[in-house]
N, C-alpha and C positions, 0 to 999 in steps of 0.2 A: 298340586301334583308333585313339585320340586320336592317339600317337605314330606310329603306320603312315600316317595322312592327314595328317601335316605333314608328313613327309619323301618325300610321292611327289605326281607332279606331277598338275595339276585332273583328269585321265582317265584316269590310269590304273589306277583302281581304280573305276570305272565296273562293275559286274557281268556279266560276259559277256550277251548275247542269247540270249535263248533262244525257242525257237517255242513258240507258241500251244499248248495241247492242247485248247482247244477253241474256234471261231467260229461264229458264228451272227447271223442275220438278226433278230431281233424286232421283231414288230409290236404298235406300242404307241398303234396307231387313230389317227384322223383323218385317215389315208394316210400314213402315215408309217410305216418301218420304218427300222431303229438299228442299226447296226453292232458287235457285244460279242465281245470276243473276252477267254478268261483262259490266264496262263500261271503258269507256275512249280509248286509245289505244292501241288495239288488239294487235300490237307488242311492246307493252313498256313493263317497267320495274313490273314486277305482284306481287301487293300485295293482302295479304288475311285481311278481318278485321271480327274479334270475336269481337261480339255484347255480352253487358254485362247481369246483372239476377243473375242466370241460367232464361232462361225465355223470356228475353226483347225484342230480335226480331232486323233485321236491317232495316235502314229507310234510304229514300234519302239523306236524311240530310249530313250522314257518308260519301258518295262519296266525301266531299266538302273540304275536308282536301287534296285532292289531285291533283296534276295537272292533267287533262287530257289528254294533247298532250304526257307528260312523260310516265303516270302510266298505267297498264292495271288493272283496282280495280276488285278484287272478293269479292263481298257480298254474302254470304246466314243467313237461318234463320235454327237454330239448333233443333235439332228434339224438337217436340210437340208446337213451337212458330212460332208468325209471319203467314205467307203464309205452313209453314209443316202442314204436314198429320200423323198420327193424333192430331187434336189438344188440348194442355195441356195433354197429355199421358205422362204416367210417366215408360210403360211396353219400357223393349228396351231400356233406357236411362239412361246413365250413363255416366261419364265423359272419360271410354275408348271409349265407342261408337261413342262420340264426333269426340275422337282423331282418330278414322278409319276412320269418314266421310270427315276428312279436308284431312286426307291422300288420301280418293277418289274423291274428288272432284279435288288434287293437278295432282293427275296421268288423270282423265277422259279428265280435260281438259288442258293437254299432256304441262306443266311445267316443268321443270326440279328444279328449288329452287325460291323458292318466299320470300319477306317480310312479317311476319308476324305482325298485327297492331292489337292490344286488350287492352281494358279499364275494371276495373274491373274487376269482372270475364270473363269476355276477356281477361285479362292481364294472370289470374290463367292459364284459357285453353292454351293460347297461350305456356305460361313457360313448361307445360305437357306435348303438343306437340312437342316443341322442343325439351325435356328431351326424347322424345319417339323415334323421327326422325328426329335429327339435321343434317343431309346430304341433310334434304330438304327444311330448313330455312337459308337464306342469310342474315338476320338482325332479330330483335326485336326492336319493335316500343310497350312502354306500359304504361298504362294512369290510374292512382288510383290503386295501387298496391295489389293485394288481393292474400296472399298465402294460402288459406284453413285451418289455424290453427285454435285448440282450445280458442287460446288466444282473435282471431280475431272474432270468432262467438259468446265468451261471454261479450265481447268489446260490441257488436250492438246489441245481442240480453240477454245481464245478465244485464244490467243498467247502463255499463259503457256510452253512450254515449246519454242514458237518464239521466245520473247527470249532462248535459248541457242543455238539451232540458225536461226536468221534464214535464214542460205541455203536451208536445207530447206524451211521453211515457208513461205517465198517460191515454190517449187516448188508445194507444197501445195495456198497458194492462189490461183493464178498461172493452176488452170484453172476458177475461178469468176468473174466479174463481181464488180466493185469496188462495186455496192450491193446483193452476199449476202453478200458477207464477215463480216456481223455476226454470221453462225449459219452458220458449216461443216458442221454436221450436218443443218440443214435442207437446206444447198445439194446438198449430197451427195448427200443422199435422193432430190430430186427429178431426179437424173440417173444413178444407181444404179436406181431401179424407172421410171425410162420406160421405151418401149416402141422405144429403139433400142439393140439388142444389143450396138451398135458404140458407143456413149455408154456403156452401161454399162460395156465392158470396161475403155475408158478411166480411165472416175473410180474402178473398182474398187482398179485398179493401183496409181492418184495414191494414193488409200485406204492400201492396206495399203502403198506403200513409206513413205507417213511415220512408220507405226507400225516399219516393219523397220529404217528407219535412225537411230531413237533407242533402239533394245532393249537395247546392247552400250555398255558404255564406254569400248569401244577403237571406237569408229565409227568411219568415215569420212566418214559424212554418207548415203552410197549408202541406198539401200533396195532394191537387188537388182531382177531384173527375176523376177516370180513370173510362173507359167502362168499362162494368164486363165481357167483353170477352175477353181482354188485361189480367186487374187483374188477374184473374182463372187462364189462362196460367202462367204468371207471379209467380203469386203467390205458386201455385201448384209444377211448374217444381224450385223455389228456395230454398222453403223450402223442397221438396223430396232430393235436393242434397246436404241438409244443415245436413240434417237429417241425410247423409250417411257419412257424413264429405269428399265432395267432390270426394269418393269413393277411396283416397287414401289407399296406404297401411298400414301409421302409422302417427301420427302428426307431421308436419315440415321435411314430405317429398321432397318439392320444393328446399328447400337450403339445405338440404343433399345432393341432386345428381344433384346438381349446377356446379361440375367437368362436367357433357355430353356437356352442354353447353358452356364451358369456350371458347372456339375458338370463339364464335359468336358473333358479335359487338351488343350492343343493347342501346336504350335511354330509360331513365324511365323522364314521367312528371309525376309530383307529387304535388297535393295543399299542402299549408301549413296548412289548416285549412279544411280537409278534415275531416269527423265526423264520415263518413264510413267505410272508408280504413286510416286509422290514417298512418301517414308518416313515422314510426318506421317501418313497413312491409320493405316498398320501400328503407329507409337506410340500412336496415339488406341484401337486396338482394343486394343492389349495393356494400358491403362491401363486400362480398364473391365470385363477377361475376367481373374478372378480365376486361374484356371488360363495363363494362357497362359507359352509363355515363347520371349521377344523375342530373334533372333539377329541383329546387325545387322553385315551383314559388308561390310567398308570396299573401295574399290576396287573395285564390281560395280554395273552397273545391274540392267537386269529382267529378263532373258531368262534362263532356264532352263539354259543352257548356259554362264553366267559361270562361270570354273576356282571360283571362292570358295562359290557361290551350289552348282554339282555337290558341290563336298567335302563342306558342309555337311549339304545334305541325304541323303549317303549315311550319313554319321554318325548325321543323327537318324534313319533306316529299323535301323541297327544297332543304335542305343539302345533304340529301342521296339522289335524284334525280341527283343531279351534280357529283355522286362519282362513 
């Protein structure tokens, strides 16, 4: 396998797509219903994959990382994105609520311990999850390492990773007033949940293109023009959770109670030129998680679709498929 993924290029051994065999609505209270859909095979090995944001939503794309004939994949979309009900709702959500819905989705559809697979804030959820119910995660599979610190939130949004991208951030913060600048996520917030539709669409957009146009290392600065019903969602459900500081209970909670998870094998891929989730996160977590083991692969930022960051992690689904 090792020798097959160096000599072919980042996609094309991608796993064909394959359809769904099973979709469903579930309702997991407080108005809210979640979008779950699994495909591959119903008796293989069951992974879950957290889709990143807060906000992003999961897409076909994500099944592709996995064999089909091995894995039984569980996708859903987390409350207020994607295909949930309601959408971009910030009432009801929160990152414990999260962690009850993977809990109900693991038991609904009658799992006994699954893999869990998250990229960015994927990765966060994933790690809280498991810190919450490690008897019911048999790995950790995690992709641009994002652990809810203050360090981390004023890293992307205080200017540290606008001192590389200065023209973008300049965009950025180009649609707030020169005395909010000192808190982009406050300023954000209060123009994201006013009560004009047409304000929010706007700051949505600014929102999520500065996150779109530093994901790749091959940028060009762009951050795409997204739909303003992605963005909103997007937007809205990132910054409410950014805002709350991931709803933990104090800063650099994740590797404090990094002991729940020490029994649990896990792989971190990690760009090296990641702008988002800077690579000091993912060395700090693998230095304290006895199990872990650190892929740090050179020439890729953050986004899930870097050719380096794809080979890798198809590699590691092959490994732990054989094991």
């Amino acid at each position: 396998m090792d020798k097959f993924l160096s000599q072919k290029s980042a996609h094309s051994y991608l796993h064909p797509p394959r359809d769904p065999f099973d979709q469903r609505m579930m309702d997991v209270g407080d108005g809210h219903k979640i979008y779950v859909e699994q495909s591959g095979n119903p008796a293989g090995r069951a992974v879950v994959v957290l889709h990143g944001g807060p906000g992003g939503g999961c897409s076909p794309a994500m099944r592709r990382y996995f064999d089909p004939s091995v894995y039984r994949v569980i996708l859903f979309d987390q409350r207020g994105c994607g295909r949930s009900q309601p959408h971009a709702s910030v009432e009801a959500n929160t990152t414990w609520h999260l962690v009850d819905d993977i809990e109900l989705i693991r038991t609904e559809l009658g799992i006994d311990k699954w893999a869990v697979f998250g990229g960015s804030w994927g990765a966060t959820l994933a790690l809280i999850y498991a810190q919450a119910h490690p008897g019911s995660v048999e790995h950790l599979i995690l992709r641009g390492v994002f652990l809810a610190t203050e360090a981390e939130l004023q890293w992307f949004y205080g200017g540290g990773a606008g001192r590389f991208w200065p023209d973008v951030w300049a965009r950025f913060v180009g649609l707030i007033p020169k005395d909010e600048r000192d808190d982009m996520i406050s300023a954000y917030h209060k123009r994201l949940f006013s009560e004009d539709l047409r304000e929010q669409t706007i700051h949505a957009k600014a929102w999520t293109a500065w996150e779109n146009a530093l994901a790749s290392v091959q940028s060009s600065g762009m951050g795409g023009d997204t739909p303003d019903h992605y963005a909103r969602a997007f937007a809205r459900l990132e910054n409410h959770y950014f805002t709350n500081r991931a709803f933990l209970g104090y800063d650099g909670q994740i590797l404090d109670q990094i002991d729940r998870i020490a029994h649990i094998p896990g792989v971190i891929v990690q760009g090296r030129y990641d702008m988002i989730c800077p690579p000091y996160s993912a060395w700090s977590l693998a230095e304290c998680w006895p199990h872990a083991d650190l892929r740090m692969i050179r020439n890729a930022g953050h986004a899930l679709s870097e050719p380096g960051i794809s080979a890798e992690l198809v590699r590691v689904m092959h490994q732990i498929g054989e094991t």
